[in-house]
C-alpha positions as CSV (number, residue, x, y, z in Angstrom):
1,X,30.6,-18.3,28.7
2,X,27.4,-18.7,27.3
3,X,25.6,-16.5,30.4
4,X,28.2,-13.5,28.7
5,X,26.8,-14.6,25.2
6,X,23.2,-14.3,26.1
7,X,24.0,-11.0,27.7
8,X,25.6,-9.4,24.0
9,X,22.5,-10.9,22.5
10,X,19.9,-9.4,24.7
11,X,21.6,-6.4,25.1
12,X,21.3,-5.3,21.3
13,X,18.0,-4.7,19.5
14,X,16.9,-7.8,17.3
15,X,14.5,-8.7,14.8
16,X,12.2,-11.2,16.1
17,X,10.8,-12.3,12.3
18,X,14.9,-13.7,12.1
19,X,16.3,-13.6,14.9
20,X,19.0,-12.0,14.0
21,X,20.7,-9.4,15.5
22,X,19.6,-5.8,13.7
23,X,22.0,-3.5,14.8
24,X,23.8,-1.6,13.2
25,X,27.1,0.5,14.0
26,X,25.0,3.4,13.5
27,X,23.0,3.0,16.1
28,X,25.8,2.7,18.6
29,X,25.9,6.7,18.0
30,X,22.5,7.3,18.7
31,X,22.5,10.4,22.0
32,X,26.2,11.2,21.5
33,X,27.7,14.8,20.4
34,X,27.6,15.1,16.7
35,X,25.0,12.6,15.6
36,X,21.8,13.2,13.9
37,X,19.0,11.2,12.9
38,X,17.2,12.3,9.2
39,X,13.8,11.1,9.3
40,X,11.7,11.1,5.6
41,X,8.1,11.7,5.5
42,X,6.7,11.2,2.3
43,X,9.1,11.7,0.3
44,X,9.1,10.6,-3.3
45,X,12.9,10.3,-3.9
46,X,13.7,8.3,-1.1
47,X,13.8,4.8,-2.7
48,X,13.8,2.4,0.7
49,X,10.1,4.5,1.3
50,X,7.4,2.7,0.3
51,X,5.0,5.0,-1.0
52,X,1.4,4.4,0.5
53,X,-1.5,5.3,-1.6
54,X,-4.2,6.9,0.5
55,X,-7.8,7.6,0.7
56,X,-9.3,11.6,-0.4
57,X,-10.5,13.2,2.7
58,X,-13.9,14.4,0.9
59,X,-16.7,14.9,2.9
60,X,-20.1,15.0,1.4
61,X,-23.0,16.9,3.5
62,X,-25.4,15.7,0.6
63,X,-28.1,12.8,1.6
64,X,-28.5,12.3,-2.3
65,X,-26.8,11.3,-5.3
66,X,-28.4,11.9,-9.0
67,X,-28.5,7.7,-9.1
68,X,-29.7,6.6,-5.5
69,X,-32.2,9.8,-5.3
70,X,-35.5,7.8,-6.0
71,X,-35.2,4.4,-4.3
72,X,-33.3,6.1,-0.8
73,X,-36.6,9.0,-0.8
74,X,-38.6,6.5,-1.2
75,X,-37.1,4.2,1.4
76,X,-37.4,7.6,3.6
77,X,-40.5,7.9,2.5
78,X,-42.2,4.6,3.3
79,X,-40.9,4.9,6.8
80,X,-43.7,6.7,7.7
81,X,-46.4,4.6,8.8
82,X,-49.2,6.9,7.6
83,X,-47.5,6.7,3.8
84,X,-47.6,2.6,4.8
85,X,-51.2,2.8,5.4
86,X,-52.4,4.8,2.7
87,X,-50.4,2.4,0.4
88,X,-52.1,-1.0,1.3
89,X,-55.3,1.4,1.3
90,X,-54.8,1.6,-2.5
91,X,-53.9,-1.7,-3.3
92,X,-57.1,-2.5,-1.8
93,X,-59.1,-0.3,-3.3
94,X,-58.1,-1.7,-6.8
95,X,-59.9,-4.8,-6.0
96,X,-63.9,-4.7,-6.9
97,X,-65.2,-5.1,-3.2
98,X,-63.9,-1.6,-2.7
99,X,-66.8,0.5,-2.5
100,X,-64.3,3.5,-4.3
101,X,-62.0,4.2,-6.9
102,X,-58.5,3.7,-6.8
103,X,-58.0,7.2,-8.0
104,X,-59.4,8.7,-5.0
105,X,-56.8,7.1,-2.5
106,X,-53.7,6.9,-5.2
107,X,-53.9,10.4,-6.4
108,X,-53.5,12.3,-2.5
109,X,-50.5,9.0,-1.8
110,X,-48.9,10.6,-4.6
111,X,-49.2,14.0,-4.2
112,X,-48.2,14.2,-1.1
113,X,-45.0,11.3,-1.7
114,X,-44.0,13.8,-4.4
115,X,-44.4,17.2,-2.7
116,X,-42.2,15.6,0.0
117,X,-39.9,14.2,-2.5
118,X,-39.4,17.2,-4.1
119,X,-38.9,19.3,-0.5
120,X,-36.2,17.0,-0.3
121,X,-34.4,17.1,-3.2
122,X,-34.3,21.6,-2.9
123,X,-33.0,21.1,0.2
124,X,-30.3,18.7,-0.7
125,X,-29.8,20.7,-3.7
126,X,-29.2,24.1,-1.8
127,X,-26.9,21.8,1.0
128,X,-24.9,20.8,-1.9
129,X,-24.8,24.8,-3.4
130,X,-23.7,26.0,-0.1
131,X,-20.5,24.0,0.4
132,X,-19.5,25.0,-3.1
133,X,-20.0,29.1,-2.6
């Protein structure tokens, strides 16, 4: 008797959270003549949904933003061991064994920092124009 029980148990789909038997007379239709199933997808009227919020799909080609512009070009920037260099070169040169000016170090560092800077920024600036036209 309890062999045949186990058999009816096993032989209907069950929740294993409760173990309790989940089927329903419904499902005892399932692949005969005349049934159909109605399956919901996304559908805000269908109360038993839960509606899932999801994330935008927008994809940014852009490197920068107008707030992390400066400290990522000049993370970029600093990569370069030559920038590196000419960097501790100029703190250096600000002390008074130097045998020349701080000027004549800092003034090419920067000039060249900001002509690369500002390559950087058109060329970001014309990626972002040419997903928009």
């Amino acid at each position: 008797m309890a062999g045949g029980k186990m058999k009816i148990c096993f032989s209907k789909i069950y929740s294993f959270s409760c173990m309790k038997c989940s089927f329903k007379e419904e499902h005892g239709q399932i692949g005969k003549r005349g049934f159909s199933r109605i399956v919901y997808c996304n559908d805000p009227d269908n109360p038993e949904q839960v509606q899932l919020i999801y994330r935008g799909n927008y994809v940014s080609t852009t490197k920068y933003t107008a707030i992390n512009f400066i400290p990522k070009s000049l993370f970029e920037q600093f990569r370069r061991v030559a920038n590196i260099y000419f960097l501790v070169v100029a703190c250096v040169s600000f002390s008074p064994l130097a045998p020349y000016t701080a000027s004549s170090i800092l003034a090419p560092l920067l000039v060249v920092i900001g002509a690369t800077m500002a390559k950087e920024g058109i060329e970001d600036w014309r990626r972002k124009r040419q997903v928009y036209a």
